[in-house]
N, C-alpha and C positions, 0 to 999 in steps of 0.2 A: 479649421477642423483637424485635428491631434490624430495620428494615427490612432487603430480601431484593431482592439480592443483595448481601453481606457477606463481603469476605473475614476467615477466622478467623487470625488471629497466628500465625504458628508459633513454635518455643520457644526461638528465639533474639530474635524480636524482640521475646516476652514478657520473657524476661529481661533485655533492654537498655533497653527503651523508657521504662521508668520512672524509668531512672538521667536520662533526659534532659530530664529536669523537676528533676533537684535540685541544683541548682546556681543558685538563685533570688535571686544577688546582685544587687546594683544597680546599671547600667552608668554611667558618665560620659554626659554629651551630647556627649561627642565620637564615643560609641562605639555611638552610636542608629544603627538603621541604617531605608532603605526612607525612602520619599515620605512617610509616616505620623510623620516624626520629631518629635516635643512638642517643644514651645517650653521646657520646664523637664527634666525625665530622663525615659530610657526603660528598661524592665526589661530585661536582656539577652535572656530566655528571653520567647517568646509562649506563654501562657497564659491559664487562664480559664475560669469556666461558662459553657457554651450548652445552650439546648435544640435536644435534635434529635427533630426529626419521623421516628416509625418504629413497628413493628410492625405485628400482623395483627388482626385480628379485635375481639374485648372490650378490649383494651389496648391498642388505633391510638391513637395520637395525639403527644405533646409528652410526650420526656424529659429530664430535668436530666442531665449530661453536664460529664464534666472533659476541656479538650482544652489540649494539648501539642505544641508544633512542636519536630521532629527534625530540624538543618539539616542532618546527612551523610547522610539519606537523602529529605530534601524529601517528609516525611511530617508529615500533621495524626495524632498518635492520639490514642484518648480513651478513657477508664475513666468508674465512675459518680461516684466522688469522688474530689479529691485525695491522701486518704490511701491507695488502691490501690494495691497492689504489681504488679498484672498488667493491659496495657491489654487492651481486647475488642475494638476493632478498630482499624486506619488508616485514614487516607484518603491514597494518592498526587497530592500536588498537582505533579509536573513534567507531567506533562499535564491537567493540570485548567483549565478558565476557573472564575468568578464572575461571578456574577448578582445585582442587588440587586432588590428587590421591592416599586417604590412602589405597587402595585395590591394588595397583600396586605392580606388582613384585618385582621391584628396586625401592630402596629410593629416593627421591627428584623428583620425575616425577608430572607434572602438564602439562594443557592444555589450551593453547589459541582456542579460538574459535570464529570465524568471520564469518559471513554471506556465505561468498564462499569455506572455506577450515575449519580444525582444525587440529594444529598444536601442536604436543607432544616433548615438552622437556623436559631436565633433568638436575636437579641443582646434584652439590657432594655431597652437603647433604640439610640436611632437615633445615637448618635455612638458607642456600642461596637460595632453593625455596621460604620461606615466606618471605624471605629479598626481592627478585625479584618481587611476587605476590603483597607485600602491596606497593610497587614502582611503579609497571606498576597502579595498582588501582589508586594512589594518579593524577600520570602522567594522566591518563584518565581523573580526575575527571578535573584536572587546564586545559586541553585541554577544554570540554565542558563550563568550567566558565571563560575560559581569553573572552577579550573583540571583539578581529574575530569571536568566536562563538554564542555569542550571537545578540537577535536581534538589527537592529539598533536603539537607543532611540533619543530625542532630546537633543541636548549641554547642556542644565542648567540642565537636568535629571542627566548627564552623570557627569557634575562638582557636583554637590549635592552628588552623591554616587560613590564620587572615592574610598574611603579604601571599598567598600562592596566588590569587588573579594576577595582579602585579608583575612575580615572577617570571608567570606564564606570557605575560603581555611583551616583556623583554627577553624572551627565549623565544617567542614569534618573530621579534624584529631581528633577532640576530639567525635565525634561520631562513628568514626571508632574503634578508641581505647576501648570503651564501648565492642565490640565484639572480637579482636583480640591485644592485647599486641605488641608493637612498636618494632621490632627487631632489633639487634643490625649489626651494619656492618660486615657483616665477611672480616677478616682482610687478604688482597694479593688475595682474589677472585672475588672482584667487585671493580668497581674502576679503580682509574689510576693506581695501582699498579696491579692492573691485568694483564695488559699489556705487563708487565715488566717479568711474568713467563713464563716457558717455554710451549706451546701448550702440552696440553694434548695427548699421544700416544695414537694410534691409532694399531688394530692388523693388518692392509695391508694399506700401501701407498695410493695405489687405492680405499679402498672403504671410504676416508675420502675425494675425489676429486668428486664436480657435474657434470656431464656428462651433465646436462642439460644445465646449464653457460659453456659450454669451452670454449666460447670465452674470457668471463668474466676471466675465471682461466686461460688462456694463458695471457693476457694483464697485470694480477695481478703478475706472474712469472716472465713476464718480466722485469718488474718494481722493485720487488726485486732482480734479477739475478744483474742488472744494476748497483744499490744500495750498492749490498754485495760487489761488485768485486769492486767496487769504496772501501768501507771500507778495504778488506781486504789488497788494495793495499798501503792504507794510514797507515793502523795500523801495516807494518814492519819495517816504522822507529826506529828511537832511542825513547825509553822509556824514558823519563825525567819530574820528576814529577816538575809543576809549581807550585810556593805559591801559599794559598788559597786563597788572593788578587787578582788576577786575571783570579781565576776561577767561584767567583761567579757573574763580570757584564756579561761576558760571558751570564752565565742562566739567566739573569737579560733582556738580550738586545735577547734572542732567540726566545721567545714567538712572539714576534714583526717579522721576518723572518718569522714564518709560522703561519702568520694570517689566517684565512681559508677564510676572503672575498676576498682573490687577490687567482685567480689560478695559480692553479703550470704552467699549460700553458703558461703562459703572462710571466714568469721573464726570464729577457736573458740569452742567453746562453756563458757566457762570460769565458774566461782564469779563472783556478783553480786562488784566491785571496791567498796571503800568511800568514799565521796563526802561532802565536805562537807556538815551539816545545811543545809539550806535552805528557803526557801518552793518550790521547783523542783520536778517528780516526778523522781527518778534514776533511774526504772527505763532511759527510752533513752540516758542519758547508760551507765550501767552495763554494758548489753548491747548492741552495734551492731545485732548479730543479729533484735533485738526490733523496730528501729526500720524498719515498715511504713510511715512516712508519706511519703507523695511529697517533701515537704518536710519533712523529720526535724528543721531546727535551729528552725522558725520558734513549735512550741509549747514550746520551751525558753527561748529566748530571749523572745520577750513574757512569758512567764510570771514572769521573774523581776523585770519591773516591774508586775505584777500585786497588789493591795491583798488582800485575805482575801474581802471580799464578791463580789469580781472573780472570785477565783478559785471561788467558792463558785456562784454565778451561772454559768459556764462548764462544769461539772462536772456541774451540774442539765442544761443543756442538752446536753452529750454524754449523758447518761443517758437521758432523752427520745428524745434521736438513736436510742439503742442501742435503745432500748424499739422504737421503731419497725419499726428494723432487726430484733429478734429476732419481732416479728410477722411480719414478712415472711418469715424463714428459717422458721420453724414453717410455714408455709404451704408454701414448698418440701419442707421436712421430709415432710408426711402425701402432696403431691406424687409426692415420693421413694418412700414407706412403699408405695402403691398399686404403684406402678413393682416393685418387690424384690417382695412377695407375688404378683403375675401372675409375674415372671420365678422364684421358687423352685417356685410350683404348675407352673410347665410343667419346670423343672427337674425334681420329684419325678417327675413323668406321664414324662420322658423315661429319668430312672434305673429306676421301674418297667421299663421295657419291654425296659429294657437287661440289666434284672435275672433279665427270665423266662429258663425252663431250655429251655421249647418252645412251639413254634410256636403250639399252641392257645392258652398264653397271651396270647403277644402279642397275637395277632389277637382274643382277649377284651379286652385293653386298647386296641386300635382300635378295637373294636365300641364300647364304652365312650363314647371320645374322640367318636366318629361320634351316639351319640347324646347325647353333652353339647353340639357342633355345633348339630344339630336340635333340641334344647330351645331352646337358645341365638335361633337362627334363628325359631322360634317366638313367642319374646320379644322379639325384635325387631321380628316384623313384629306384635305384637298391640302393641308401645307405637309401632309407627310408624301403625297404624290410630285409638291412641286420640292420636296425636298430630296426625292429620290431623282425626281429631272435634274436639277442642279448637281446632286453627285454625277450621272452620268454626264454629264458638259462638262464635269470640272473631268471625269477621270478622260476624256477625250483629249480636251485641253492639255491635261498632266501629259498624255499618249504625245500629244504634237509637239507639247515643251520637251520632252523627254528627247523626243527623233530630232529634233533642234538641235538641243543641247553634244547630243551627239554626235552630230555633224559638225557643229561648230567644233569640239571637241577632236574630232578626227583634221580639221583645219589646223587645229592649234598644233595635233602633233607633226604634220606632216611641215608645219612652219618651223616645228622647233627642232625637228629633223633636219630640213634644210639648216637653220643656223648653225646646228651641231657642225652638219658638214663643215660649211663655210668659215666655222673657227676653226675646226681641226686641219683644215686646208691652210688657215691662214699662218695658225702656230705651226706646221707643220715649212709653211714657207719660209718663216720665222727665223726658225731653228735653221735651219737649211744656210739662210744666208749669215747669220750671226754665229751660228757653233757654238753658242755658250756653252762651256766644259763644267760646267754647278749645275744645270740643268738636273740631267737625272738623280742629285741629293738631293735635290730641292720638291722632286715628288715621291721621292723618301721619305723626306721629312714629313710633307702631308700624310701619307697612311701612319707614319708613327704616332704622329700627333690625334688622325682619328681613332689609330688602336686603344693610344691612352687614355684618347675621353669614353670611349668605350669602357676600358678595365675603372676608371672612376666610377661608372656610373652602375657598371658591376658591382665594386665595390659598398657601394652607400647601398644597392637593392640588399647584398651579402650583411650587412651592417643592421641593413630594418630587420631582416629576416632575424638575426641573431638575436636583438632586442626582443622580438616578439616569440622566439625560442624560449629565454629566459623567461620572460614574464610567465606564461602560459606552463611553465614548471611550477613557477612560484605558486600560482593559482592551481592549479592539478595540486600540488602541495597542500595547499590548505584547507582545500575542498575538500580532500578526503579526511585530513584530521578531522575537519567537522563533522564530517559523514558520519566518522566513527564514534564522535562522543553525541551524534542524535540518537545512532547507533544503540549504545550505552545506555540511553536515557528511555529510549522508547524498551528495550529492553527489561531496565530497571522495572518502570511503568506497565508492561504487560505481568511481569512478575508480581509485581502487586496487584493488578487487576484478578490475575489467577489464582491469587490467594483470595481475596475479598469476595471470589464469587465462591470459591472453597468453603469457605464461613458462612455465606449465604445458604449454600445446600444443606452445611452439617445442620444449620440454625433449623433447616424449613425441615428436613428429615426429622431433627427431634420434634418438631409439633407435629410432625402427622405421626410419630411411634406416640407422643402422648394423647395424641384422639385418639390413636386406637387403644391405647390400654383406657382411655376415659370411656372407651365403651366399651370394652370388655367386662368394666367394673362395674359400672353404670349398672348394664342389666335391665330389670323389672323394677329394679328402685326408685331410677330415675326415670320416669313415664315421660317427666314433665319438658323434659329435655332431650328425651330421644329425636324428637325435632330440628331441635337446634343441630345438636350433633350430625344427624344426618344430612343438615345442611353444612357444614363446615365439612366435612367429610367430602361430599360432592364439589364443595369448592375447591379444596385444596388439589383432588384428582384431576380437575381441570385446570388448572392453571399450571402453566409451564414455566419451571424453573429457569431462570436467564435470559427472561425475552430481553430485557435491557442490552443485555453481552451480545445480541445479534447484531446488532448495528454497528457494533465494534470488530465484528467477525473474529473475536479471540478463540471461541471451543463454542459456537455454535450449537444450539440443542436441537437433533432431529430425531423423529420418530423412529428410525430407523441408524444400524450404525453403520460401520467401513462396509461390514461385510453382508448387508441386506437383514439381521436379526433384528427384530423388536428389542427398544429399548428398555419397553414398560412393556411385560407380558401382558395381556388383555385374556384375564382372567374372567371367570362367571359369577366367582363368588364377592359379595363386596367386599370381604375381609383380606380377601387373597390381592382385589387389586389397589389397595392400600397400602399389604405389602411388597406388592412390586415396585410402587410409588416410590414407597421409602426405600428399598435396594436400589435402581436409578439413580437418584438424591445423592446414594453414599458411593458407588461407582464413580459417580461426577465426581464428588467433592474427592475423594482418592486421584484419581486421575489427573483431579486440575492442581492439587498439593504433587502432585510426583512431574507434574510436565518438566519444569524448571529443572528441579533438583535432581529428576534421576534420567529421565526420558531423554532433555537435550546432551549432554554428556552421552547418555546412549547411543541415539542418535548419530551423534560426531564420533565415537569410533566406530559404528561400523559404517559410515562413512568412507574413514580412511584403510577399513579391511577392503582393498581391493581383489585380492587372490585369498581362494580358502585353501587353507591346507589344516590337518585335525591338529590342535594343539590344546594347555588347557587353559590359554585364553578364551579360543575358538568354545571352548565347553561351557566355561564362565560365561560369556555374552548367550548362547545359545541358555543358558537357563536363567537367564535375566529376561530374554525377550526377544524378538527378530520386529524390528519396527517394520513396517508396512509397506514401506515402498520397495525394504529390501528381501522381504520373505518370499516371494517366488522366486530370486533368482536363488536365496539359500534353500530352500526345499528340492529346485532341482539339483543341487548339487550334491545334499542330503540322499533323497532318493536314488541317483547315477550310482553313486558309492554301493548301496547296497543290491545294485540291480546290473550293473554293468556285467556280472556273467552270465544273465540270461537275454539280457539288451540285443536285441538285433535288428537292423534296419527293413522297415517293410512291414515289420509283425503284426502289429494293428489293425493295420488297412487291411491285409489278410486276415487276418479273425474276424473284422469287419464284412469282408465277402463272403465270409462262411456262412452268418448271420443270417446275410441276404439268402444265400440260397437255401439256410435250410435250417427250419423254426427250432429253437435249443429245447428242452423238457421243463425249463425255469422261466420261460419267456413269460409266461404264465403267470408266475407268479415275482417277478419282475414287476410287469407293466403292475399290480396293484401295490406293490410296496411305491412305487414311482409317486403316488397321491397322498404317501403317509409319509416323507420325505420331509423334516423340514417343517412344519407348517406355521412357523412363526415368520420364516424365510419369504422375504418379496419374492425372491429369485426361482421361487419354487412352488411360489403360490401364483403368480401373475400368469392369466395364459396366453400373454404376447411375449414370457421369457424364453428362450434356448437352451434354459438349464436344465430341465425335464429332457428334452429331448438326446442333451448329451450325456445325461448322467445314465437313459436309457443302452445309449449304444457303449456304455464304460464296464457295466454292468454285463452287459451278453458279449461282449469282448473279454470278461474274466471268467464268465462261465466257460468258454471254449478255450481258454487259455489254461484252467486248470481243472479238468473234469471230475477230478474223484470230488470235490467241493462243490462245483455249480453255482450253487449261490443260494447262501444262504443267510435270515433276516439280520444287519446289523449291518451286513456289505454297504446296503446304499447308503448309508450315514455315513463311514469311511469314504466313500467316492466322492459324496455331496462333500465334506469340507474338502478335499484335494481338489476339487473343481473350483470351490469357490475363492481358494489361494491362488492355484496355477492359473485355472482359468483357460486352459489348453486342456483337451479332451485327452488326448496322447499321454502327456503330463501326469493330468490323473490318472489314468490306466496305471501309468508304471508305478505310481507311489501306491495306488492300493495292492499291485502284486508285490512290492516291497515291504507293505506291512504283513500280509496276510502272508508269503510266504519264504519272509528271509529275518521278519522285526519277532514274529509272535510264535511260539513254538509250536510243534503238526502238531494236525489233530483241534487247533485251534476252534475250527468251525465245521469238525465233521459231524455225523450225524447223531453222536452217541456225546459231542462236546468235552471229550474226555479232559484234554489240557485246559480249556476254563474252568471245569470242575476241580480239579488238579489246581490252579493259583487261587478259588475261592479258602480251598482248606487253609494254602500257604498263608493266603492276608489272615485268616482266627489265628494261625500260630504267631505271627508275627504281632498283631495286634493286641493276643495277650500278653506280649511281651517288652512290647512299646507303651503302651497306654491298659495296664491291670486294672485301673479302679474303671474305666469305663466299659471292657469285658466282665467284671464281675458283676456291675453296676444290670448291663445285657441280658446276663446269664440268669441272673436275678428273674428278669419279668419272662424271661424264656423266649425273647427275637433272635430272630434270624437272618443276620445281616446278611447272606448270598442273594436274599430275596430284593435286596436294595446294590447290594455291588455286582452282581453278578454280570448286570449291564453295564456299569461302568468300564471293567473289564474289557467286554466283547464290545462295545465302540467307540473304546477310549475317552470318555468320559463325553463323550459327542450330544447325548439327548442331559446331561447334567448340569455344567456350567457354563457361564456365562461366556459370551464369546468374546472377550476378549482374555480370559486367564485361561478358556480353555485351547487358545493360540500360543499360548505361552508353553502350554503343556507339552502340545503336538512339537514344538520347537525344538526342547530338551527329550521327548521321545522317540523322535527321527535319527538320533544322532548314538542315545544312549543306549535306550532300548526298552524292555518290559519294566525294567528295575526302576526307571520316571515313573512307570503307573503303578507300582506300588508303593512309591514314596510318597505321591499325590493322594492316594488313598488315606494312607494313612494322617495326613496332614490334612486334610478334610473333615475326618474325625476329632484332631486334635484342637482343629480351630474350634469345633463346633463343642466340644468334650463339658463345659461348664454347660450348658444349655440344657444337653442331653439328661446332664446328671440332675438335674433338677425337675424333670420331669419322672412322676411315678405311675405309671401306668402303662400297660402295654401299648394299648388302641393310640393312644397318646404321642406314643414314642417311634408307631408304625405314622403315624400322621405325618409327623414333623419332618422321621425322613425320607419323606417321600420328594419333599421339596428345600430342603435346608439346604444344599448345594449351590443353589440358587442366590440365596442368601448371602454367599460369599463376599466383597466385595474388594477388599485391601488384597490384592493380585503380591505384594509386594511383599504382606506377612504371610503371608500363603507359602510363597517361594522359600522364605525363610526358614519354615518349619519344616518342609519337607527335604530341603537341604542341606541344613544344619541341625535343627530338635529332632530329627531322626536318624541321623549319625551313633553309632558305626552300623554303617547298611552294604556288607560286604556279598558281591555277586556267589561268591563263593559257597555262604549260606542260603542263597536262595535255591541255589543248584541240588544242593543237600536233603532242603525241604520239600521240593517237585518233587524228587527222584522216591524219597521215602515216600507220598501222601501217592506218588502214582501207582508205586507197587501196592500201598495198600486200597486205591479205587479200579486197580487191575482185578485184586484177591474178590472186592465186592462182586465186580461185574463176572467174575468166569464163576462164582458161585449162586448168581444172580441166574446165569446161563444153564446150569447144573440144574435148580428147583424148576427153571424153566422146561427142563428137557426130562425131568421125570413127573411133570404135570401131565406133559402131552403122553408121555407113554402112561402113565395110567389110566388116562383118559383113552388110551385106543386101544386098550385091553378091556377095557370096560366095553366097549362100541355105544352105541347111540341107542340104548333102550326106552322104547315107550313105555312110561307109568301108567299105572293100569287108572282107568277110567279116563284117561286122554285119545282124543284119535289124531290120529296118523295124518301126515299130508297125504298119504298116498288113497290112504283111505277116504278121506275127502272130497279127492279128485273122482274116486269108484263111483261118489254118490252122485256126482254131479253127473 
């Protein structure tokens, strides 16, 4: 039984696998391949006995082992001998390291290790380990560089750099060699001459056989059983040696007989062919079919230079072999026999039962069954009682052998004490009367001589240690090359998968933009097919883009994204959630075309931005995007910046107390904006979330922090995304008192909204001046774009766009200032400006933008237009046009104040006269 876990062959690789060991010519040293290449020939094919470390229980330990490299599928497999027709397992080495083991107990032991198992074996000695190790390394490395492993390129790529595998194959071995020294072949242990030796003994028949393959090693038995008895019956002819004329076309013309692309299956099974007498056996020359040996030509061919005692001497020892082998099968065999007798008695007990006519019987042959159980169970627990007595007499036993052992032990030393004395008494008497004057060199000499077998055997520990230094460079070495061009490839490979799903989205987005405009057009026309349509309609809203991409985990599709928004607003009208359908679709396919190209580069530099300091790199990155993992820690740094002179430790938690003790005038109307928060948001719709309740205490911590404001409607949309970045309550706090009162000019949110009135005017002046034909286009049907920006403004585009471009925004607004949310504004318009203009009608026009924001979804042309197509956007004019549109919404309102203040005074000059035929309240009340 093979160590566990194993995988078992299936039967195509049973059938193959052995053809890949026979082909055991002899290559040129031109044709040596791997770091490991001998200074004189290498065999084409690696091969060879190891023992491998495996099984369970009575038969753990070290099996003899034929193993076999397969180069087109970068497999080690191994049967129990050479002559096997079926291997019993692989080992996949394209994901495998090696390990060598200068700390092992036995020489030559090293370790494969794969993903699902790790496999210990054992070379004879310590130069067919490293002859093995830099072989299987080499064999990996041409595995990962032939041209199936890599990815596929185009034909004039591929004709341009043909010698580059090649190249790469001898710029591996010459970097190899840098760490580990090219070993030479050891000569009849790898190889096709290994073949040819006899299997290594084993100490019991049985425990070199895997219990786990039996079938494998009865099929493999058999096949040699077949084999032999064909040879031995061939080889008691007449001995007569033939000239050497016509024993070498023979080997010349045999290779060709056991091709390993034709299966031994398929050749017929025809009358023994007549052969030449010779000293030879004919029977595998005669039958192809017969010939089981992994290597079919090599006991032909030696044999025919074989002398009579050679051959006689060879014959004893397959016989012996066989001896051996049929002990062992016989053991299987009564194995077996127990196996078939339990399986026919429950058979017999199963036909009984099947066989009764009725019920009573049966349930007489389960009463039966039931008390054979219970006998059974009985006997069981009286041989598991006399098994427990016998432990205890034996651990008694052990107890008295042990206090024995010990005592005699205590005799031995107090014996070998005495001798001690008794010689050192005697040498001591010795010395005394002789005086030898060599004496004391003489047990000099002794510790010199144990120091120095000491320092030797230092030295050889120092020596493995260093070998196994080396190698384990070598391998760290190549493993990571590898690493990196799987690296590369899966790389490559997710980039393309990114794309093809990219094409998927744009492809399904334009069939659902053209059902919708098929039913737009459709109409009353087509009655006949409103059906259909409506059904495809409904299909397509349900079915989710990329479920294939889910099992790949490349950009997963969820209902929800990073930041808890709806991906697909869930709309009431069906038109509207068609097109949110189709905005999804085209977000995806943006997103999954920019992952690669712009996002990872992204990514990797702010990465390697460790410390922020303002620059206008820092600007650049900040209006590209703050990817996800890093925008809280840059938000808070963002925020600090502009808050750090009113920052003080404690402040929070004190406005916090204040709260507590005493209810604000906004609490009121707080706790109801707290429900209208968000409501696409999980985070603020679920009522086991925490985000209610903190965005509550952020909220009446800014009311008391800034009194003349309190709080007013737009606050919690600003708190809500600062919470749902930061995620710390604290956090939020301070980045909403840094917009509202360090980012947005006073007056921002006071009661009279003067400075948002004030930047609505500045966007018509700027907007007629950036984009004319879609201001005149406006002015035309007489809209009122404050009535659609005015909110955008006041919370920063928070209830508009999508949540990921409108992250992008807040990015470049933390940093910049107001002057982002008039860029954005305008590049909103601009994107959308074709659209617009082709609509004619007011109602129409008020429709579209009430949700065209939405719409948006290429984050990347978005950024473009508002940072480049609106260029030159100097703060200096923005300053210019506040300041004049303020003095003249100042002039409004103190005029405003004026008709106000002579309404009431004439109205209190007039007093409160009753028209005649009206009565009075007071009068009223008389009557009552």
């Amino acid at each position: 039984m093979e160590d566990a876990p194993e995988r078992t062959p299936s039967s195509s690789e049973s059938t193959q696998a052995p053809d890949l060991a026979r082909e055991p010519e002899v290559a040129s040293p031109g044709d040596s391949e791997g770091c490991a290449r001998p200074l004189d020939t290498v065999p084409k094919k690696l091969c060879g006995y190891l023992s491998k470390f495996g099984g369970k229980g009575p038969i753990k330990g070290w099996k003899c082992r034929w193993f076999f490299y397969d180069e087109r599928k970068c497999h080690l497999y191994y049967s129990r001998t050479a002559q096997d027709a079926n291997p019993l397992d692989s080992i996949d080495l394209s994901s495998a390291v090696f390990d060598c083991k200068a700390d092992a107990e036995e020489e030559g032991t090293f370790e494969i290790k794969t993903p699902n198992r790790v496999i210990t074996l054992k070379a004879p000695t310590k130069q067919v380990m490293l002859y093995w190790l830099q072989q299987l390394q080499m064999k990996r490395w041409e595995f990962h560089n032939s041209p199936s492993a890599l990815p596929a390129a185009p034909a004039a790529a591929t004709a341009e750099n043909g010698p580059t595998p090649h190249l790469k194959l001898e710029q591996e071995e010459k970097e190899l060699e840098e760490f580990l020294c090219p070993v030479k072949t050891p000569t009849g242990l790898v190889g096709a001459a290994a073949a040819l030796q006899p299997v290594p003994a084993m100490p019991s028949a049985l425990q070199n056989i895997s219990l786990k393959h039996l079938g494998t090693e009865i099929q493999n038995t058999m096949h040699n059983i077949r084999g032999n008895k064909q040879t031995q019956a061939t080889a008691h002819g007449p001995l007569v040696e033939e000239p050497s004329q016509s024993v070498e076309p023979q080997i010349r013309e045999l290779p060709l007989t056991s091709d390993p692309s034709i299966p031994a299956e398929t050749e017929p099974e025809g009358p023994p062919k007549s052969a030449p007498r010779s000293s030879v056996p004919s029977g595998p020359i005669q039958k192809p079919k017969r010939q089981s040996n992994t290597f079919p030509f090599f006991s032909d061919g030696l044999a025919r230079s074989r002398t009579a005692p050679e051959k006689v001497a060879a014959l004893e020892q397959q016989v012996l072999m066989l001896t051996k082998e049929l002990k062992s099968q016989k053991e299987l065999v009564i194995i077996l026999h127990k196996a078939l007798e339990a399986a026919q008695q429950e058979k017999r007990a199963s036909s009984a039962y099947l066989a009764a006519t009725e019920d009573k019987d049966r349930l007489e042959l389960v009463r039966h069954k039931v008390r054979q159980i219970s006998e059974l169970n009985q006997r069981v627990e009286a041989l598991e009682q006399g098994r427990d007595r016998l432990v205890h007499e034996a651990g008694l036993r052990e107890q008295q052998v042990q206090a024995l052992q010990q005592h005699v032990q205590l005799l031995m030393d107090k014996n070998q004490a005495k001798q001690q004395v008794i010689c050192k008494l005697s040498q001591k008497l010795t010395e005394d009367l002789a005086q030898p004057p060599s004496q004391p060199a003489d047990a000099t000499n002794g510790d010199f001589l144990s120091q120095q077998e000491r320092m030797e055997h230092l030295k050889d520990d120092m020596e493995a240690y260093r070998t196994q230094n080396r190698f384990l460079n070598s391998e760290i070495h190549q493993v990571t090359k590898i690493w990196r061009k799987v690296a590369e490839k899966e790389k490559a490979l997710l980039t393309k998968c990114a794309y093809l799903q990219a094409r998927n989205c744009q492809v399904e987005s334009k069939y659902l933009a053209g059902l919708r405009r098929l039913q737009e057009a459709a109409g009353a026309e087509a009655a006949d097919f409103s059906e259909l349509l409506q059904q495809l309609v409904q299909e397509a809203l349900q079915w989710e883009a990329g479920e294939a991409s889910d099992s790949m985990g490349l950009s997963p599709v969820s209902e929800y994204d990073d930041y808890g928004f709806l991906t697909v607003p869930d709309y009431e009208v069906e038109d509207l959630k068609l097109l949110a359908k189709i905005q999804a679709l085209e977000v995806r396919s943006h997103h999954l075309l920019a992952l690669e190209a712009v996002e990872r580069p992204l990514r990797d530099r702010w990465a390697t931005l460790t410390e922020l300091v303002p620059s206008a790199e820092l600007k650049q990155l900040l209006r590209a995007g703050v990817p996800r993992e890093h925008r809280p820690r840059v938000w808070r740094w963002l925020v600090h910046r502009r808050v750090q002179h009113l920052h003080a430790a404690g402040c929070y938690q004190e406005l916090l107390a204040r709260g507590r003790a005493c209810e604000h005038p906004a609490a009121r109307q707080i706790e109801l904006d707290l429900n209208r928060t968000f409501p696409t948001n999980k985070h603020f719709t679920c009522p086991t979330s925490s985000f209610p309740d903190k965005l509550r205490r952020v909220l009446l911590a800014f009311s008391w922090q800034n009194p003349t404001i309190g709080y007013c409607q737009g606050l919690n949309r600003l708190a809500a995304i600062a919470l749902l970045v930061l995620e710390d309550e604290e956090s939020a706090f301070w980045c909403l008192v840094a917009i509202v009162e360090t980012i947005l000019p006073a007056e921002y949110y006071s009661k009279t909204l003067t400075a948002s009135q004030v930047d609505q005017r500045v966007l018509q002046d700027l907007l007629s001046e950036k984009l004319p034909r879609l201001t005149a286009h406006l002015g035309q049907h007489r809209v009122d774009l404050s009535l659609i920006t005015f909110n955008w403004f006041l919370v920063v585009f928070a209830d508009s766009l999508i949540s990921d471009i409108l992250l992008r925004v807040w990015d470049a607004f933390l940093y910049e200032g107001t002057k982002v949310v008039f860029r954005y504004a305008l590049a909103i318009f601009k994107y959308n400006e074709e659209a617009i203009l082709r609509l004619q009608d007011s109602l129409e026009i008020y429709q579209y933008l009430r949700f065209f924001t939405k719409t948006i979804c290429d984050s990347r042309k978005l950024m473009s237009i508002a940072f480049n197509d609106m260029n030159p956007f100097p703060m200096k004019q923005l300053r210019q046009l506040r300041a004049a549109h303020r003095e003249r919404l100042e002039a409004e309102l103190r005029e405003l104040e004026l008709l106000k203040a002579e309404y009431l005074e004439r109205r209190a000059s007039r007093g409160r006269a009753v028209p005649e035929g009206c009565v009075s309240e007071d009068e009223g009340e008389g009557d009552s």
